[in-house]
N, C-alpha and C positions, 0 to 999 in steps of 0.2 A: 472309565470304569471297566477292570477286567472282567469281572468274575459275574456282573450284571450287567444285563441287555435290556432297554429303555426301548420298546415300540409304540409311539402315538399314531393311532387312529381317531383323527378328531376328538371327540370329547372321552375318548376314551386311551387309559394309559397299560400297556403290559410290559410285566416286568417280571423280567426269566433270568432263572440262575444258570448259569454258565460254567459248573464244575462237574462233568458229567461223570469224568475218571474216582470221584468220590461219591457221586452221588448224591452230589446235590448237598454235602451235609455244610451245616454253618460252623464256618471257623470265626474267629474276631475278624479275619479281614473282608469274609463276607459280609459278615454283619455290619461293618463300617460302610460300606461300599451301598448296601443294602439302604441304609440310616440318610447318608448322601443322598441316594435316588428318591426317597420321601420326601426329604426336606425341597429336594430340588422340584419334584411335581407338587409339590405343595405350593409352592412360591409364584410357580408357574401358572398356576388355577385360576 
């Protein structure tokens, strides 16, 4: 995942957007990426 950063701290999950030069805004491919990182702490739980 580019554009999204996954930090676990034990039971707790952060998850930072990584597009700084736009600010952060959501294109499709964040959001995909974004969609991925849920699914995948979800699974994870």
């Amino acid at each position: 995942m580019g554009l999204i950063q996954i930090d676990r701290q034990g039971n707790l999950a952060i998850v930072t957007m990584t597009r700084p030069e736009k600010l952060n805004a959501l294109n499709q491919e964040m959001l995909d990426e974004l969609e991925r990182a849920i699914i995948a702490l979800k699974v994870d739980s």
